[in-house]
N, C-alpha and C positions, 0 to 999 in steps of 0.2 A: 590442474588449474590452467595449464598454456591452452585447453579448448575454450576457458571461459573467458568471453569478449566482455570488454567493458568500454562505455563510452563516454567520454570527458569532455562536455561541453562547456568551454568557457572564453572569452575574447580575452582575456591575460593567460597572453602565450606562457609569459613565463612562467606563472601557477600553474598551468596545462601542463605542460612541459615536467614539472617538477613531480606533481601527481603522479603523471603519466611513469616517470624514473622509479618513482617507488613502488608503483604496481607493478609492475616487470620485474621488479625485484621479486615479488611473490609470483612470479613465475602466470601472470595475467596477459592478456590480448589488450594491448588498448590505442585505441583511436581516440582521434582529437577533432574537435570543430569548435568554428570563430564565433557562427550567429547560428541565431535560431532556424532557418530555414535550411544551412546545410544540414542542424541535427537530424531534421524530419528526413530527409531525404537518408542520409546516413545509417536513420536509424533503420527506418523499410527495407533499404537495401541489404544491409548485414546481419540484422536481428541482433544487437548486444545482448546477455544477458543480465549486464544492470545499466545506470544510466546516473551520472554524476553529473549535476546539472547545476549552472548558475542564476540566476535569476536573472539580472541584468545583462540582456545581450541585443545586439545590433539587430536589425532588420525584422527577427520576431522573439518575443521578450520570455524568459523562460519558465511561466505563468502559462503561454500560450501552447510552450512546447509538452508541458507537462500535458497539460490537457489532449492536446492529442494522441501525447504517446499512452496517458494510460485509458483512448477509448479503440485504440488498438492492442493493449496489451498489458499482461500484469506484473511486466517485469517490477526490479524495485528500481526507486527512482530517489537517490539523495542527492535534496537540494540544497546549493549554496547562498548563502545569503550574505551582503554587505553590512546590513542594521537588523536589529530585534523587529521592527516592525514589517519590513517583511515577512518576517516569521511569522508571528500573526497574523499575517496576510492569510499564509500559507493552510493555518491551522483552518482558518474561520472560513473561508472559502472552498474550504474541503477539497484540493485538488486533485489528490488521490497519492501524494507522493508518502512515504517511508518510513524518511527519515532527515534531519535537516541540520545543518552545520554554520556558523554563525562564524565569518572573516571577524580578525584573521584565527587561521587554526594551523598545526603540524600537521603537514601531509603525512605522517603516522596514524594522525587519528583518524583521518580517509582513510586509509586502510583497514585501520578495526572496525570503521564504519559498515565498509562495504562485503569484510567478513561475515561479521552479522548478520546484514539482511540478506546476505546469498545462503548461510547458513539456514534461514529461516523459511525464505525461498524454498530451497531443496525440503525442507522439513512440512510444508504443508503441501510441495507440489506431489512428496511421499505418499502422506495422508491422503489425497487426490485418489490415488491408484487403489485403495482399500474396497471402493463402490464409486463409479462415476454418476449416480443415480440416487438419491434418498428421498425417500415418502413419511413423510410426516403428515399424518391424518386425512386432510385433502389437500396439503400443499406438497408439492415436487421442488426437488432443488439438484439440479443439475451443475456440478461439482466444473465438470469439465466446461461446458458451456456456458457458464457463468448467468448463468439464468435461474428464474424463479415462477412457478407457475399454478396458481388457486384455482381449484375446479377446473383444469385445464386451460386456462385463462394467464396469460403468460401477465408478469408484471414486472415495471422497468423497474432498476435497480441501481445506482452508483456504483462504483468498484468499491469504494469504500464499506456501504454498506450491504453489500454481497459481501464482503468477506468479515464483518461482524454476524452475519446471519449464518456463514459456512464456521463457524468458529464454533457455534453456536450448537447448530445441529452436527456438528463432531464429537459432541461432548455433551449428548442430551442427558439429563436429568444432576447435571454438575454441577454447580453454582461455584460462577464465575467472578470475580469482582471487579469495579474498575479497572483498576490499577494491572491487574492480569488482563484484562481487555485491551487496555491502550497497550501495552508494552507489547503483545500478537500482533495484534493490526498496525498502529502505528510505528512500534520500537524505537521511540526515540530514547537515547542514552541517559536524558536529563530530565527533569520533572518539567511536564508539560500542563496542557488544561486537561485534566478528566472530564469538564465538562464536554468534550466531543465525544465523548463516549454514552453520554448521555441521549444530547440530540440525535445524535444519528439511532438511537436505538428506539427514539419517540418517533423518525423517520419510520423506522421498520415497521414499527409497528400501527403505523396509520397506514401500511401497506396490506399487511397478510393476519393482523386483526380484524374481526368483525367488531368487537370493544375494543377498540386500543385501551378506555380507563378500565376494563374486566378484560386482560390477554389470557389465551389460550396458549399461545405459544412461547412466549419470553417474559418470565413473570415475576415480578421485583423479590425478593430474600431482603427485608427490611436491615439495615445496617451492615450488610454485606455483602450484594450483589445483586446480581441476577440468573435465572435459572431456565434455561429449555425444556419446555415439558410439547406433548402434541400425539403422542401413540406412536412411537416410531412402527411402522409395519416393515 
């Protein structure tokens, strides 16, 4: 674990600080930064392999920083937050982050936090290495690249939902349910909205359906999910 970098964004040194002691204790890399703008820079420069983030920060707000770290990248991103409505914030605006922690909390729980989604991390970046490539009928999905492409027709994607749709075709003819969908993709420790689990999969499928209300691809299991179907070749 001393290779695995972690990066601690927050303008309360002293919570920084504190995080920071206990991750070292698990024998972790970690850097610290005040505002948003050092994160960005920090981040490109070092590549962390996760990204502990506070919402409220000086110069650019950690809303902003999210966004750009996850349109460069899929590391995980646990956000902190001062109020529950950030939180919501968070959900509803789909920024692409994790997992999310709600002040004040035990820098303990930072840690099992950030176990988990590295845990999880490693466990789909595994999965990754199986085929960097899968065809499903006429649609491509490129594992690595994070792309998605119909009749050779490439289509934009969220990071979010690329990685409902890579979950997805991982696990063709499986039926999935919510609650196993959110807790992959999102992982957060505590019951959240299912309903984004929802939307984004109405998203998807207004994508790489020709019927989103008749799918080919991801097709509802009444009372308990949903299921990828499509011909894998």
């Amino acid at each position: 674990m001393a290779n695995t970098k972690i990066m601690v964004v927050d303008d309360e040194l002293e919570l920084a600080e504190l995080i920071k002691d206990y991750l070292e204790e698990e024998r972790y890399s970690v850097m610290i930064c005040a505002d948003g703008k050092e994160a960005i820079e920090v981040f490109r420069t070092h590549q962390p392999n996760l990204v502990v983030l506070d919402i409220m920060l000086p110069v650019l707000d950690g809303m902003e920083v999210c966004r750009t770290i996850r349109s460069e990248s899929n590391v995980p991103i646990i956000m902190l937050s001062a109020k529950k409505a950030d939180v919501d914030k968070i959900v509803s605006l789909g920024l692409g982050a994790d997992d999310y922690i709600v002040k004040p909390f035990s820098p303990g729980e930072v840690v099992a936090r950030v176990k988990a989604q590295l845990r999880r991390y490693h466990m789909m970046s595994s999965a990754d290495t199986l085929s960097d490539l899968l065809r499903f009928d006429n649609m491509e999905i490129d594992l690595k690249g994070y792309s998605v492409a119909i009749n050779g027709k490439p289509i934009e994607f969220s990071a979010k939902e690329f990685e409902v749709l890579r979950l997805f075709a991982l696990h063709p003819g499986q039926v999935l349910t919510r609650e196993q969908i959110f807790e992959n993709i999102w992982g957060f420790n505590h019951i959240g909205d299912l309903n984004t689990v929802t939307v984004h999969i109405k998203k998807i499928r207004e994508k790489i359906e020709i019927s989103p209300s008749n799918p080919q691809y991801i097709k509802t299991v009444w009372g308990v999910g949903y299921r990828f179907d499509g011909g894998k070749k």
